[in-house]
N, C-alpha and C positions, 0 to 999 in steps of 0.2 A: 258530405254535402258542402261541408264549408273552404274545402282543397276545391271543389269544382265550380266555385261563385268566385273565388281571386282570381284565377287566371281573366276571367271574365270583365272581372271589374278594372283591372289592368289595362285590356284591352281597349273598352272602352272609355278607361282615362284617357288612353294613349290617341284614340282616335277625337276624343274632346279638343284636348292639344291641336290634334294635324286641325278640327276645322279652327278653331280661334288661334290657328297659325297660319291658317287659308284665307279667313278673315282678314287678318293684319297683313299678309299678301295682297290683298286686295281682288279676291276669287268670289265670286258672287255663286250665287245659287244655282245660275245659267250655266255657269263652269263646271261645278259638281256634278251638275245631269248631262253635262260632255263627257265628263272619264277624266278632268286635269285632275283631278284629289290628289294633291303631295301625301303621301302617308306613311311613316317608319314600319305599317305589315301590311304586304300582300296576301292574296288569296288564291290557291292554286287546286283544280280538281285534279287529282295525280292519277286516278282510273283511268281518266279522259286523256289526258298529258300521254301515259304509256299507248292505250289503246285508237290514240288518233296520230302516233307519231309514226312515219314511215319505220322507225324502229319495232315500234310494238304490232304495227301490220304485218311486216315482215314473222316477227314471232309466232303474232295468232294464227296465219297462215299456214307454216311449221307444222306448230302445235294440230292446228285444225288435218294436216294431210296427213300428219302420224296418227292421228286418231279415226280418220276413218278409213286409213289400213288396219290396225286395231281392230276396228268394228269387222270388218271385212274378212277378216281372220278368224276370229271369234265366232263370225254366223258357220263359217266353213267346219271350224272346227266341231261346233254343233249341231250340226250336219250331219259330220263324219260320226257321233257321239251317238247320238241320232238311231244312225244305220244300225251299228254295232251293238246297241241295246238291243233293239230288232230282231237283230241276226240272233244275239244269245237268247231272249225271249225265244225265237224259233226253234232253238235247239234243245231246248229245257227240258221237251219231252223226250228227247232220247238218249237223258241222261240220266243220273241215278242223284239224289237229293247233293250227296257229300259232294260229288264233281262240280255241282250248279254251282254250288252254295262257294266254294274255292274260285270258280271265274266270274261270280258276281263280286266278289272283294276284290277279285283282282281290278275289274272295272272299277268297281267304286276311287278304288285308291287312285287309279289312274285318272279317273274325271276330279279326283279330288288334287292332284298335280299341277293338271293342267289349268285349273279355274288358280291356284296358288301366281300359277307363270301367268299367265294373264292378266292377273290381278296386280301383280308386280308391272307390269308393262304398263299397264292404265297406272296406277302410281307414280311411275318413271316421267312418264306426259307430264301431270300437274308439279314432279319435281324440275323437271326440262323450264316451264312455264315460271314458277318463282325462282328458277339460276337467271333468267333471261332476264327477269325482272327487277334484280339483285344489280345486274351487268349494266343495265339500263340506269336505274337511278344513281349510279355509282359512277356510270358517264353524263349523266346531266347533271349532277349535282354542280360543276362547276362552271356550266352553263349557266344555271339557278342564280348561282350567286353573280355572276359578272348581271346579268340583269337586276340582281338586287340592288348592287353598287352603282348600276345607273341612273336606278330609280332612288336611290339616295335610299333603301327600306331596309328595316332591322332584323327583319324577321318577315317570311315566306309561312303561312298555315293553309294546313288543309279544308279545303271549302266547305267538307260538310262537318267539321268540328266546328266553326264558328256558326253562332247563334241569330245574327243579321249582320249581314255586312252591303258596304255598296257596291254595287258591281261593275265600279269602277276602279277598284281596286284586284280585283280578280284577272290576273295576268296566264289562264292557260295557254291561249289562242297564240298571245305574242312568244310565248315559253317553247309552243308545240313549234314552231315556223324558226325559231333559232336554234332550238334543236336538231329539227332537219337540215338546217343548213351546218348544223357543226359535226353528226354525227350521220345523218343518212340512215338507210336501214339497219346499220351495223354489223353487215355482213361481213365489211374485210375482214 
């Protein structure tokens, strides 16, 4: 408990400083409810950052069209699964127990296969989705920082780690728009 109340108390030292350094600026209270807040930490929603950046549309998109091929595959396949239980169901009576009982395992194993390779494919998607999202922070990361270095700030935190902050310090919006412009969808 007492590792999770320093960071905190830090924080808002640091942010005591930025106003009684806002103050001696001479930044009135009118300023602060504009968005001028000098501050050594920003505030960034990175969900939001990825999934509103032409980059991360670009991906969900992807993601989204491999997956409902996926799906689409899947119903087919169950389908097919479907029939074939069916069919051998129909056959049952013109067969002798030991016969059934051998191409119902054979089935089994086979429905047991194919749910294995399917399942590995829907896996594949969410591991496709955090490579992309590895490649992405890993290209804006330097983005991040040249806007850090503008903004004169020490340190960039994720929006919903922090406890109350102003939300004039919360920089996605300007984050998302330099990002598109320095990286695009990231297709090349």
């Amino acid at each position: 408990m007492r590792s999770a109340v320093r960071p905190i108390l830090v924080a808002l030292a640091l942010l005591g400083q930025v106003q009684a350094g806002g103050a001696q600026q001479g930044l009135s209270v009118a300023d602060l409810n504009r968005g001028s807040v000098v501050s050594p930490i920003l505030t960034i929603d990175s969900e939001r950052l990825f999934l509103e950046s032409e980059f991360g549309q670009r991906v969900a998109a992807e993601v989204e069209a491999k997956g409902t091929a996926l799906a689409a595959e899947n119903r087919k396949i169950e389908a097919d699964l479907e029939a074939e239980e069916k069919q051998l169901t129909e056959v049952r009576a013109t067969m002798d127990a030991e016969e059934f009982r051998t191409l119902a395992n054979e089935f089994d194993e086979k429905v047991q296969q194919i749910r294995q390779v399917q399942a590995t494919k829907g896996r594949a998607l969410t591991t496709l989705l955090d490579q992309e999202r590895e490649v992405f922070l890993g290209a804006a990361g330097p983005v991040l920082e040249r806007l850090m270095r503008e903004t004169d700030a020490a340190v960039i935190l994720e929006l919903r780690s922090v406890f109350v902050s102003s939300s004039a310090i919360e920089i996605t919006d300007d984050a998302i728009a330099r990002i598109n412009e320095t990286l695009g969808s990231g297709s090349d």
